[in-house]
Backbone as CSV, one residue per row, in Angstrom:
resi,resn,N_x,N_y,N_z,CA_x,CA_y,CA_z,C_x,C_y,C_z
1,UNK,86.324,101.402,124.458,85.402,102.470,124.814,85.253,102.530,126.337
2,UNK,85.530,103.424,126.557,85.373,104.008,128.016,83.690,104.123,128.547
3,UNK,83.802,103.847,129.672,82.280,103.707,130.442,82.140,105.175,131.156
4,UNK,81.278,106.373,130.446,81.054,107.290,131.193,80.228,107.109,132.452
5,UNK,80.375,108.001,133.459,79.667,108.134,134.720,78.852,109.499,134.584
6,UNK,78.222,109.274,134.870,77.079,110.594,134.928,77.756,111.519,136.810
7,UNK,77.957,112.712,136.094,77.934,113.316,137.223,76.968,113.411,138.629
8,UNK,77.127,113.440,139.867,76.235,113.523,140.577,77.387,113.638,141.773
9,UNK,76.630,114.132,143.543,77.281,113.959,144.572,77.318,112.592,145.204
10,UNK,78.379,112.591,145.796,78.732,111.274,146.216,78.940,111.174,147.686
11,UNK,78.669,110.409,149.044,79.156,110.227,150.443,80.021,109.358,149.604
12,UNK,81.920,109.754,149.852,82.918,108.544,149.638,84.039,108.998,150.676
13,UNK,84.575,107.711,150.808,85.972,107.887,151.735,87.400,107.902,150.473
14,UNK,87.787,108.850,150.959,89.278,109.027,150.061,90.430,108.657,151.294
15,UNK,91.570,107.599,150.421,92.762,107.046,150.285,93.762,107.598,149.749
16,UNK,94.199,108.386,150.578,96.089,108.582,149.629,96.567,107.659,150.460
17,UNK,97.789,107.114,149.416,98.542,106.317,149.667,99.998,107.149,149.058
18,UNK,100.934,107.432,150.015,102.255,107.682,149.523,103.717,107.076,149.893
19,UNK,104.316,107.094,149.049,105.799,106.699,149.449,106.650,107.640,150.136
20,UNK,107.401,107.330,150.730,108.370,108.293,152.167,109.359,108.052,151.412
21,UNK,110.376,109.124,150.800,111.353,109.348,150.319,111.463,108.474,149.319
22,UNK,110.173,108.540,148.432,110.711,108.463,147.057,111.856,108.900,145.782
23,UNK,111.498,110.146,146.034,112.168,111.167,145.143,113.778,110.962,145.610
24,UNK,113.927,110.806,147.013,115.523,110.407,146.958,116.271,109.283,146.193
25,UNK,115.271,107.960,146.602,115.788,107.093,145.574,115.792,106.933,144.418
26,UNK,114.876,108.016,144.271,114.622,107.811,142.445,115.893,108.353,142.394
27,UNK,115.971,109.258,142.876,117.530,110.136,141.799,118.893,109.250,142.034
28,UNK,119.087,108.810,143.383,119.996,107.821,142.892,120.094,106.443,141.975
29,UNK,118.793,106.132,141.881,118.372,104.804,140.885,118.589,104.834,139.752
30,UNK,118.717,103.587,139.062,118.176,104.546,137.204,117.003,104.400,137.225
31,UNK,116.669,104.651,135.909,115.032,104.841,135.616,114.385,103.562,135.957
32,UNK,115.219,102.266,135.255,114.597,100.840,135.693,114.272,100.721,136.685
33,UNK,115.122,100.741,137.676,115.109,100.596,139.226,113.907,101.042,139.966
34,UNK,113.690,102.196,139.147,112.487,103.438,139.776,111.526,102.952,139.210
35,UNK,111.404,102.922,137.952,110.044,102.162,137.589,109.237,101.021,138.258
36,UNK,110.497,99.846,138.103,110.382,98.488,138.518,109.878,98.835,140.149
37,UNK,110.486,99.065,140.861,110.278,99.507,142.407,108.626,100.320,142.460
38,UNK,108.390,101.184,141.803,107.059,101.291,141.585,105.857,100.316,140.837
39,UNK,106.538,99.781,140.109,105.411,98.611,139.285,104.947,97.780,140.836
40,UNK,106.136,97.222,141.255,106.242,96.284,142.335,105.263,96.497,143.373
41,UNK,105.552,98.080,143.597,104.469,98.412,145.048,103.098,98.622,144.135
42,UNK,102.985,99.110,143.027,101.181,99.293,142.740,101.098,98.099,142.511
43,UNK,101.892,97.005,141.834,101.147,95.729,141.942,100.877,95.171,143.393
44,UNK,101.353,95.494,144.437,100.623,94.904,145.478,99.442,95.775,145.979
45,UNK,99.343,96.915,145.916,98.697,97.742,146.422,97.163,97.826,145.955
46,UNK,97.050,98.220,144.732,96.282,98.241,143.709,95.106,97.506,144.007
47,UNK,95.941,96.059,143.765,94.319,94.989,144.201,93.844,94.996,145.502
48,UNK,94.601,95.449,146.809,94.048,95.262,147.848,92.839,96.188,147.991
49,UNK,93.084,97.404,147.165,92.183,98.185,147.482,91.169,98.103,146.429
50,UNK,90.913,97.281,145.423,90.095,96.881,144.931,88.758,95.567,145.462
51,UNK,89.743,94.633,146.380,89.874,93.420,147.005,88.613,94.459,148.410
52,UNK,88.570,95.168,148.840,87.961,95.739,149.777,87.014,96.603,148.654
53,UNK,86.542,96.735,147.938,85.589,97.097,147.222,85.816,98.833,146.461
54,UNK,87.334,99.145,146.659,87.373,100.636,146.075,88.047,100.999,144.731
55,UNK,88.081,102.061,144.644,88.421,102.333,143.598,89.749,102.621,142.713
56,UNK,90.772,101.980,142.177,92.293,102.701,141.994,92.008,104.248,141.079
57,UNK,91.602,105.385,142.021,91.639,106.121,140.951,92.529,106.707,140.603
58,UNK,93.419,107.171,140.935,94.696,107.893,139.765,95.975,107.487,140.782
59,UNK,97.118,107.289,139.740,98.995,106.779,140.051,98.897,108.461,140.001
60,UNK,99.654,108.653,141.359,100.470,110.130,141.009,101.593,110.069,141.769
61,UNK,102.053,110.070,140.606,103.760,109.512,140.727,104.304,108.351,141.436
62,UNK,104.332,108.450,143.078,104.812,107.416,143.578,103.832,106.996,144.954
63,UNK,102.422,107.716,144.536,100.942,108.034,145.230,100.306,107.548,144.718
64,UNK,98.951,106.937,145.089,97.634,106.628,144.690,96.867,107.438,145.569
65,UNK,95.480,107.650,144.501,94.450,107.919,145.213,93.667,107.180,145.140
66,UNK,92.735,106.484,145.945,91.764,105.762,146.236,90.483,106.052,146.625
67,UNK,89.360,105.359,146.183,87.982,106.207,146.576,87.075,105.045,146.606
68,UNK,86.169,105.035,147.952,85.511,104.021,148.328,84.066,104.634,148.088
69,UNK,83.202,103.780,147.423,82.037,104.726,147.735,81.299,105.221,146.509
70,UNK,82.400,105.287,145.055,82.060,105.839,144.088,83.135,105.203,143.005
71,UNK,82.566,104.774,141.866,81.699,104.662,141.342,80.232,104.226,141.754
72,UNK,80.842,102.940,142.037,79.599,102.182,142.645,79.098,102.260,143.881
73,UNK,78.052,103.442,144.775,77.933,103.284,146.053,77.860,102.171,146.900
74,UNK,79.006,102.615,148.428,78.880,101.437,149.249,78.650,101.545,150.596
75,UNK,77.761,101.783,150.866,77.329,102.371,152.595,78.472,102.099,153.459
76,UNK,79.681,101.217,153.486,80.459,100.991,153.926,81.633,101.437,154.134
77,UNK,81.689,102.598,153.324,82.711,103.008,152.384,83.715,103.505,153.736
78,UNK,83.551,103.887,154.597,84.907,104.234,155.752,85.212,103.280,156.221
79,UNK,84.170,102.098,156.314,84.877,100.683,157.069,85.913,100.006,156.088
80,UNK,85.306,100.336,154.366,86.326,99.409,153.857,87.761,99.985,153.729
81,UNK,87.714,101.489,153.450,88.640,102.337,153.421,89.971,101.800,154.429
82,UNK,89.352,101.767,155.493,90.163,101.793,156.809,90.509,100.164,157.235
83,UNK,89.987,99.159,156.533,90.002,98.185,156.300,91.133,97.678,155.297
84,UNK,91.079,98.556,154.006,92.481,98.307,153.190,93.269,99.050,153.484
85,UNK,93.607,100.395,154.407,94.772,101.023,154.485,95.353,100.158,155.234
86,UNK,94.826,99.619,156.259,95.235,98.479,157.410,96.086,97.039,156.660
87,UNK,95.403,96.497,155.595,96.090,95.418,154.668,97.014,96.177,154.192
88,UNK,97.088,97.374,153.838,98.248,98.093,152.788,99.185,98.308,153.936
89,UNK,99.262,98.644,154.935,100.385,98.639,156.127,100.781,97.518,155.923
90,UNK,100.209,96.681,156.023,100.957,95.479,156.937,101.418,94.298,155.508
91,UNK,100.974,94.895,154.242,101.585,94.171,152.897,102.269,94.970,152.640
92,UNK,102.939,96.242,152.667,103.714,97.150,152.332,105.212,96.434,153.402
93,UNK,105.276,96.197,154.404,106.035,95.831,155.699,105.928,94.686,155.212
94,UNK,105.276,93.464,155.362,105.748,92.312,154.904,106.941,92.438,153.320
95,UNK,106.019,92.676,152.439,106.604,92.858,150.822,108.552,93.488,151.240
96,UNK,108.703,94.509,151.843,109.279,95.414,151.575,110.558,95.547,152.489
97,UNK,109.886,95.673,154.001,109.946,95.899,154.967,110.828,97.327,154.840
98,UNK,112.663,97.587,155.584,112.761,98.721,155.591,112.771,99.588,153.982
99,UNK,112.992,99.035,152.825,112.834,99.539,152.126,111.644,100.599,151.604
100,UNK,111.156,100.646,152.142,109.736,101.159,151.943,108.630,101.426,152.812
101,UNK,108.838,102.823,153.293,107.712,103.350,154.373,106.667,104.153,153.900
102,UNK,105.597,104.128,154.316,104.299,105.014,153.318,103.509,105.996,154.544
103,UNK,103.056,106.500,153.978,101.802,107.277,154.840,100.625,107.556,153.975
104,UNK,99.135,107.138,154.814,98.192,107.154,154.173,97.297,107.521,155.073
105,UNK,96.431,108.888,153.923,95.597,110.090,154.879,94.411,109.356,154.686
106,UNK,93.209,109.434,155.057,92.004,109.048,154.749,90.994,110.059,155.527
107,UNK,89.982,110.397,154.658,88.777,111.515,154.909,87.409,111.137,153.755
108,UNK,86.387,111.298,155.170,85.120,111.054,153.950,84.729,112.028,154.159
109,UNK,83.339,112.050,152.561,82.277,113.438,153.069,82.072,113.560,151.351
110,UNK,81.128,114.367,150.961,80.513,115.327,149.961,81.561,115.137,149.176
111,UNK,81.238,114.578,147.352,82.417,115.062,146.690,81.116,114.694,145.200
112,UNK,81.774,115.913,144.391,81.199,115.464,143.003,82.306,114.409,142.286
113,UNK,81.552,113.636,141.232,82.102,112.219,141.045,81.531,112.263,139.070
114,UNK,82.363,112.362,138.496,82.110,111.950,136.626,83.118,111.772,136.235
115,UNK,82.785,111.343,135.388,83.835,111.471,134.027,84.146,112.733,133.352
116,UNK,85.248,113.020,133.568,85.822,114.451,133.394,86.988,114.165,132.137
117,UNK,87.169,114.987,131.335,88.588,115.246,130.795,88.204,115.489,128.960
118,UNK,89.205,114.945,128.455,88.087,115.367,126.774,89.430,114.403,125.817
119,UNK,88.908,114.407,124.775,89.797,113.667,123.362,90.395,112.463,124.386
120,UNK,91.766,112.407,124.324,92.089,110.679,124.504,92.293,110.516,126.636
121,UNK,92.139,111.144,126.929,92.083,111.682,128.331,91.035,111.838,129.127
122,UNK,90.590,110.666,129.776,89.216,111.120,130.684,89.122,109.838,131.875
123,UNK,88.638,110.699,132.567,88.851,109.212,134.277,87.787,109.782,134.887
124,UNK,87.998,108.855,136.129,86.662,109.208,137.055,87.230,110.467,137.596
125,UNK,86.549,111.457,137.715,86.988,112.547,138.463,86.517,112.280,139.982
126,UNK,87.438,112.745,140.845,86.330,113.375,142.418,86.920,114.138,143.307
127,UNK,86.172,115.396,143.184,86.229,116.836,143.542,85.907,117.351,144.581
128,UNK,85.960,117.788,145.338,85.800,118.683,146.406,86.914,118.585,147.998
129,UNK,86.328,119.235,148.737,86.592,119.534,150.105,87.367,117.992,150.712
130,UNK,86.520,117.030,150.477,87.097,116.325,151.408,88.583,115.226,150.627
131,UNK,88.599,115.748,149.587,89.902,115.354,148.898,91.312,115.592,149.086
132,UNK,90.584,117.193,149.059,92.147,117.944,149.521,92.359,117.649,151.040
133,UNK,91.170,117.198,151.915,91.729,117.118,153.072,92.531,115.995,153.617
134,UNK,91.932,114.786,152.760,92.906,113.765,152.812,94.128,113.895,152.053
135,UNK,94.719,114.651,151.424,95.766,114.685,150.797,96.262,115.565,151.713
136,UNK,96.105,116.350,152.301,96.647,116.837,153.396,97.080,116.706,154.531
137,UNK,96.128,115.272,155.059,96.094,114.684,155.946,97.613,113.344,155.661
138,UNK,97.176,113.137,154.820,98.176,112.347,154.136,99.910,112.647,154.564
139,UNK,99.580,113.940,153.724,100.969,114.624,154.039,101.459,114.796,155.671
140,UNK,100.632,114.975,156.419,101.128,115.182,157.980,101.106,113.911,158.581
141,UNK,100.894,112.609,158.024,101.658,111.630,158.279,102.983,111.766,158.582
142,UNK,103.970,112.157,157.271,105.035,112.309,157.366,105.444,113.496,159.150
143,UNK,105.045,114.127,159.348,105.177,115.250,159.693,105.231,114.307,161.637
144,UNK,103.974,113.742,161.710,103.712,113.300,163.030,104.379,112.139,162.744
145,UNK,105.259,111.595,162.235,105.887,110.065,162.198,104.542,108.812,162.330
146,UNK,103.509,109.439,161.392,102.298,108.121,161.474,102.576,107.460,160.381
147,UNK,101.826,106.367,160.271,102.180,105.406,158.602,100.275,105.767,158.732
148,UNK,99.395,106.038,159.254,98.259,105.944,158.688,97.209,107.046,159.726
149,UNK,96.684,108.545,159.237,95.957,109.051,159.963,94.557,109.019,159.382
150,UNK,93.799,109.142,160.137,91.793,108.958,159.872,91.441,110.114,160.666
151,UNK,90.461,111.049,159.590,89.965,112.242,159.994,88.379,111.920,161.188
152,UNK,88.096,112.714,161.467,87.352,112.420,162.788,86.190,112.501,161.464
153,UNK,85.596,113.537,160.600,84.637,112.904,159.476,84.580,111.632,159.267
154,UNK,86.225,110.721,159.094,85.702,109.463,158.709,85.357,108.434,160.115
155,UNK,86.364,108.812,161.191,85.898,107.793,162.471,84.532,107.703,162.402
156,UNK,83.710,109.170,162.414,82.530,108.757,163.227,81.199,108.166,162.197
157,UNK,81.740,107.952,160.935,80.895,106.979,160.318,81.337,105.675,160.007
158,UNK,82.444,105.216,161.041,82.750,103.717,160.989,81.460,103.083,161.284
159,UNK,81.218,101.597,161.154,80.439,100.991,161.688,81.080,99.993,162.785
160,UNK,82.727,99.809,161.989,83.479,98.675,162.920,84.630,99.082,162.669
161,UNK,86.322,99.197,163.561,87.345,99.402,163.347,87.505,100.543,164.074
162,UNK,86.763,101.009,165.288,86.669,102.545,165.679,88.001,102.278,166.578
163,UNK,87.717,100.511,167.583,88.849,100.550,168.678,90.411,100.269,168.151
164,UNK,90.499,100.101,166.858,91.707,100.354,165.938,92.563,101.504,166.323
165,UNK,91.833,102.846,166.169,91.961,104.171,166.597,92.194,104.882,168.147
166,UNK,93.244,105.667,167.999,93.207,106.538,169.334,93.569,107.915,168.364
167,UNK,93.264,108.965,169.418,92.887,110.368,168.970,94.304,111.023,169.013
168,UNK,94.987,112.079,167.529,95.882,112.320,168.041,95.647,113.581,167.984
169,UNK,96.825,114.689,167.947,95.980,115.883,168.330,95.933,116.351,167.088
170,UNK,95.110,117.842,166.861,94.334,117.981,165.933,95.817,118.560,164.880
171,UNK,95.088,118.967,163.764,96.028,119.246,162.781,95.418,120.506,162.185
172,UNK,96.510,121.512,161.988,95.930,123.415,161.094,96.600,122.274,159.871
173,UNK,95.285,122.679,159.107,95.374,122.054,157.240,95.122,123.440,156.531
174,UNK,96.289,123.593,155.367,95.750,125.058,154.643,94.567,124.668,153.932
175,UNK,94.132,125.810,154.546,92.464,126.188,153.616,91.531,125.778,154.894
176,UNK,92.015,125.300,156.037,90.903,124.704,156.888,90.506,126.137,157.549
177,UNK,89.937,126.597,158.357,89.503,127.478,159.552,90.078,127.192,161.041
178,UNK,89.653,125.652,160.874,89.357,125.239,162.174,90.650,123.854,162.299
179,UNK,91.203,123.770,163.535,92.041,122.799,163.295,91.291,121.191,162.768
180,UNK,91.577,120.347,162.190,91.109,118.858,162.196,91.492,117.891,162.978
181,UNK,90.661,117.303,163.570,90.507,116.176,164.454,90.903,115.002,163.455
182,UNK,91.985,114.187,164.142,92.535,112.998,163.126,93.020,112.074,164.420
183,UNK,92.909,110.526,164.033,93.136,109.657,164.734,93.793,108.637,164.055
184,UNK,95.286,108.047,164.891,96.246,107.332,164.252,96.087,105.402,165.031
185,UNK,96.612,104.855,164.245,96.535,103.279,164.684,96.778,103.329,165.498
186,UNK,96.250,102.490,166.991,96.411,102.008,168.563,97.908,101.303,168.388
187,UNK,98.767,101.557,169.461,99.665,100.793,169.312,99.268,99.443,169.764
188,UNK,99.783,98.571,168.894,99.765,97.522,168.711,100.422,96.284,169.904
């Protein structure tokens, strides 16, 4: 039996996590290969971002989404966010190294949060604005050659990890108005 959540709004930080040219290797792989190669990375992945207090909410495809903040509120929720994308870099590169490059968007803010779906099908849902923006954000990883961008929503409710960050320039996201302010890891 599944544990419903009562709908309500949520302050959470959202985590995509994606793979960089998945879909190529899948098609040359067989299915094992592709599977196994994915078991491999959500088994490392998975717990870290549990291990920092969030949420694994949905495998999509060769993606996770992640959500800090909700179920269980955590005032913390951009420090831990930005806290496990940081372990997921640098265990993705250890584990892997060139085999496997990722990019991961992260954005907090306003999102409704339940148990959604019906008959044998139902998960935590979480909806709104600042979802799609991290999945968007996500995606222009690839685009700016980042492995990890942070929306200026989530910088400025860090508490710690701000000097991690330098500012890169802003990003046009469809559906936005206004360009977004996003900031990528300090070189190291």
């Amino acid at each position: 039996m599944k544990i419903r959540i009562e709908p309500e709004w949520a302050m959470v930080t959202v985590c995509f996590v994606d793979i960089r040219g998945f879909t190529t290797f899948a098609d040359r792989a067989t299915a094992r290969e592709a599977v196994d190669f994915l078991n491999e990375f959500f088994e490392l992945v998975v717990p870290i971002v549990s291990e920092h207090g969030g949420h694994p909410n949905q495998l999509l495809g060769d993606g996770l989404l992640a959500v800090f903040g909700a179920p269980e509120p955590l005032p913390d929720h951009p420090d831990r966010a930005l806290a496990a994308a940081v372990d997921i870099l640098a265990s993705v590169e250890a584990r892997f190294g060139e085999r496997c490059r990722i990019g991961i968007g992260i954005n907090s803010g306003l999102v409704l949060v339940g148990t959604m779906g019906g008959g044998e099908l139902t998960e935590l849902g979480v909806i709104g604005d600042p979802v799609n923006v991290a999945a968007r954000v996500q995606d222009a990883t690839r685009d700016l050659g980042e492995p990890l961008l942070v929306t200026e929503a989530t910088r400025c409710l860090l508490e710690d990890g701000d000097d991690l960050l330098e500012r890169r320039r802003p990003l046009r996201l469809k559906g936005k108005p206004d360009p977004v302010e996003v900031h990528g890891i300090r070189a190291r």
